[in-house]
C-alpha positions in Angstrom: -22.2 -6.4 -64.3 -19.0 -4.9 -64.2 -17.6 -3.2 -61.0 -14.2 -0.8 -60.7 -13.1 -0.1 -57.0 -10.7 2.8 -57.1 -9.1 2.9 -53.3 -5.9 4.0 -51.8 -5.4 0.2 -50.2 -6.5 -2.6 -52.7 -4.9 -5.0 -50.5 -7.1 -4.6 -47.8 -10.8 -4.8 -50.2 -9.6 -7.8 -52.3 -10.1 -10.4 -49.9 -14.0 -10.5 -49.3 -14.2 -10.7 -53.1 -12.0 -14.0 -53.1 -14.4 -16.1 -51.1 -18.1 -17.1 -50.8 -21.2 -16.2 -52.5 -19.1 -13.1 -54.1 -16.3 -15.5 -55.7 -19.1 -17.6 -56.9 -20.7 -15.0 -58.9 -17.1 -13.9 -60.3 -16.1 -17.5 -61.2 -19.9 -17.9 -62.5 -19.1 -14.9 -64.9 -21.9 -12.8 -63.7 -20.1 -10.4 -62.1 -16.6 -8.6 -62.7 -14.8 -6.6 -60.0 -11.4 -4.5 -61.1 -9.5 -2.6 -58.3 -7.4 0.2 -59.6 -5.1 2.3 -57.4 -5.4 5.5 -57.1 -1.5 6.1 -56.1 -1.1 4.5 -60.1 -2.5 8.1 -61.2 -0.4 10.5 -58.7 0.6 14.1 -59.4 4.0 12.8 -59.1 6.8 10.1 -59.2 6.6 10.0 -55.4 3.1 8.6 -55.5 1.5 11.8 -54.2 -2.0 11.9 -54.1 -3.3 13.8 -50.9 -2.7 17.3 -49.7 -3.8 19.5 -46.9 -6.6 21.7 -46.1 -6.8 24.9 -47.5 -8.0 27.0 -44.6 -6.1 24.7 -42.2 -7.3 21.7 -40.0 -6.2 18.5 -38.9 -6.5 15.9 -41.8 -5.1 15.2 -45.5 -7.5 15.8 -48.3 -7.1 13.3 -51.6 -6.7 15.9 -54.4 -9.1 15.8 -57.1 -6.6 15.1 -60.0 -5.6 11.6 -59.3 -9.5 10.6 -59.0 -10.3 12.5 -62.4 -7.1 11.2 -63.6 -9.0 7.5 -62.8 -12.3 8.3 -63.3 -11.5 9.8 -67.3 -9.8 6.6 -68.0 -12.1 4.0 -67.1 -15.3 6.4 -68.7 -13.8 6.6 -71.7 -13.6 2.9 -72.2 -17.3 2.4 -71.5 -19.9 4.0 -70.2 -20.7 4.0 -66.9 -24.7 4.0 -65.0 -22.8 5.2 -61.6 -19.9 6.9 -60.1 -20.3 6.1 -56.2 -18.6 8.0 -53.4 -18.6 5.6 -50.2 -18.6 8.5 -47.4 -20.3 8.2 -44.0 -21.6 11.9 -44.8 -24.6 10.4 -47.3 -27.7 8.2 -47.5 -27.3 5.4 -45.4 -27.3 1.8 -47.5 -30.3 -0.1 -47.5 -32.2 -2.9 -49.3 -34.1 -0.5 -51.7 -30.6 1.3 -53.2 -28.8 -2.4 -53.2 -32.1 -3.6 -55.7 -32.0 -1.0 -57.8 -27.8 -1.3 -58.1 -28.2 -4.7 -58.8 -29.8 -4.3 -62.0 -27.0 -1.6 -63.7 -24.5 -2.8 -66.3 -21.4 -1.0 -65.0 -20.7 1.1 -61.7 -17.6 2.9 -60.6 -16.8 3.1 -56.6 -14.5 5.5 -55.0 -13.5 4.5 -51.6 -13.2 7.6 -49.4 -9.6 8.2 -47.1 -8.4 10.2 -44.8 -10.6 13.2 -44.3 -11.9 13.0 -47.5 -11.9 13.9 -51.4 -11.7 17.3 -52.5 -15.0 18.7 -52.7 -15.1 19.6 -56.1 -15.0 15.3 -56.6 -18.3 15.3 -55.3 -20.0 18.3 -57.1 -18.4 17.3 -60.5 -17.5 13.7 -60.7 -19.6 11.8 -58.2 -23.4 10.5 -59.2 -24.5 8.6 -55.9 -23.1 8.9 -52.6 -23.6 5.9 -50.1 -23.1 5.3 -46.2 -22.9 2.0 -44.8 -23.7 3.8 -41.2 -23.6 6.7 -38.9 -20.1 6.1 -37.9 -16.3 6.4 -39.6 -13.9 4.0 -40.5 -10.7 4.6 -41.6 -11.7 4.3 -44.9 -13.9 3.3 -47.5 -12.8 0.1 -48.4 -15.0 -1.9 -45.9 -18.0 0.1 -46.6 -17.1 -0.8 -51.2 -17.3 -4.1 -49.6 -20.7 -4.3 -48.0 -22.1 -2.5 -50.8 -20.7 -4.7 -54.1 -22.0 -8.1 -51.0 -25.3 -6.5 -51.1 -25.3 -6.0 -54.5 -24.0 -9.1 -56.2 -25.8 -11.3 -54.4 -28.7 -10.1 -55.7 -27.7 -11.0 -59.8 -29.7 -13.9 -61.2 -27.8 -16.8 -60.7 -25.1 -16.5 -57.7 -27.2 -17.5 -55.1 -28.1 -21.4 -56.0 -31.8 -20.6 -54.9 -32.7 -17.1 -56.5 -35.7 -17.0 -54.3 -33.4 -16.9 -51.2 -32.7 -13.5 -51.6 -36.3 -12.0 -51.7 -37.2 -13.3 -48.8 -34.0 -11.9 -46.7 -34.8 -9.1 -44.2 -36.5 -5.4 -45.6 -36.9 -7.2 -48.9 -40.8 -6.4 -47.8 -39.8 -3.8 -45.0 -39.9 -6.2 -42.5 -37.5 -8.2 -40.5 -37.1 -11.9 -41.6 -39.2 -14.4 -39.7 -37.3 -17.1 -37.3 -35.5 -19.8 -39.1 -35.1 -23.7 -37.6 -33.1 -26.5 -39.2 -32.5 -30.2 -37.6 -33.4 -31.5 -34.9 -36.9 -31.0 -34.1 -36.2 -30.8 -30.8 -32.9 -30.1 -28.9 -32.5 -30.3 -25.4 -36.1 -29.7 -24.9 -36.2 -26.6 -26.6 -38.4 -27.2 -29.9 -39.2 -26.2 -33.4 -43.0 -24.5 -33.9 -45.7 -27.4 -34.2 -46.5 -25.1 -37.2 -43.4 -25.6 -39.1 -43.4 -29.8 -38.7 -47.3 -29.8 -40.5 -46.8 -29.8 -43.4 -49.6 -26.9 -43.9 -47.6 -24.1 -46.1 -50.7 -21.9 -45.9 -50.6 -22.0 -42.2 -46.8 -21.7 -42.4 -47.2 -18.5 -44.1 -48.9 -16.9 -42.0 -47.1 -17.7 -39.1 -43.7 -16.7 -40.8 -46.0 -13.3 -41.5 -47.4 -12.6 -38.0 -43.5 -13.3 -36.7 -41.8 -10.9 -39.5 -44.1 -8.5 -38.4 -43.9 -8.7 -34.5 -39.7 -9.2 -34.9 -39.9 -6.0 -36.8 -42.4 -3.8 -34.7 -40.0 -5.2 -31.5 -36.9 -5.3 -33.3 -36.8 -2.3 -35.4 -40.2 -0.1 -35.5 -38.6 2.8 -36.9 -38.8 0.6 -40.3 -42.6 0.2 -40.1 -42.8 4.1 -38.6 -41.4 4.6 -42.3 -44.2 3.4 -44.5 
């Protein structure tokens, strides 16, 4: 999979992909992720890549050129199965959207700024547009972030354990069961009889019956859905 982040600050995205499970999928060779700036295809030698409003209002606009400027560069050097806007004016992020990205060849990201792109980026250049929640950041860096986490981890191969990943939370719409680890018992508080038996069939129904009451307390508005 190859990913290309075009932002207006690749200084502040780099670092999550320099660490953990996303570095290991990188240096594994499953994964690459290419940040090109968008000030690198200004109108101008003054790096100028935002204007304002027409109509008026408070807020600078990124002009469309620079991002068509980008966008026409890196399509015609391969193809490309999606051109995602990071905005917190689309469909929220969720398990579903980061399966199916996971299994596409190439993406493009366009991390959002200011008060936004043009909207002629969106109508004409744009495929999928992705939220990460009902609230706005500065930018869209953060948000490329979350998205290329939730993606990569899902490739064959990062995660040491592949199964690890299918049973994480909404996987099946429902919340993950509890987890326990060493000890068994810890300052009187203790691990399930069921999870010290040795009885996986039993196991498995008890991590069932939890998923399901965590989720129906938890979040019910994710079984409300199905």
């Amino acid at each position: 999979m190859r990913i290309d982040i075009i932002t207006v600050s690749p200084e502040l995205i780099k670092s999550p992909f320099e660490h953990s499970i996303i570095k290991r999928g990188i240096n594994k060779g499953l994964v690459e992720v290419h940040f090109h700036n968008l000030r690198d295809y200004a109108i101008n030698k003054y790096g100028k890549i935002d204007d304002t409003q027409f109509g008026g209002g408070a807020g600078m606009v990124l002009m469309i050129e620079p991002i068509d400027k980008c966008i026409r560069k890196l399509t015609s050097e391969r193809p490309y199965d999606e051109i995602i806007y990071m905005t917190p004016d689309a469909p929220v992020l969720n398990q579903k959207i980061a399966n199916n990205l996971s299994l596409v060849k190439n993406m493009i990201i366009l991390c959002g700024h200011y008060k936004g792109v043009d909207q002629r980026v969106r109508e004409l250049l744009i495929t999928k547009e992705i939220s990460i929640g009902d609230y706005v950041l500065s930018g869209g860096e953060l948000g490329a972030a979350v998205l290329c986490d939730s993606i990569i981890r899902l490739i064959p191969g990062v995660i040491g354990d592949e199964t690890s990943a299918l049973t994480d939370s909404f996987q099946d719409n429902l919340l993950a069961p509890p987890v326990y680890t060493r000890p068994a018992n810890y300052h009187d508080s203790k691990v399930p009889d069921v999870l010290l038996s040795g009885n996986f069939s039993k196991i498995e129904v008890w991590r069932s019956e939890q998923a399901f009451e965590r989720t129906q307390r938890i979040r019910p508005d994710i079984l409300e859905k199905e």
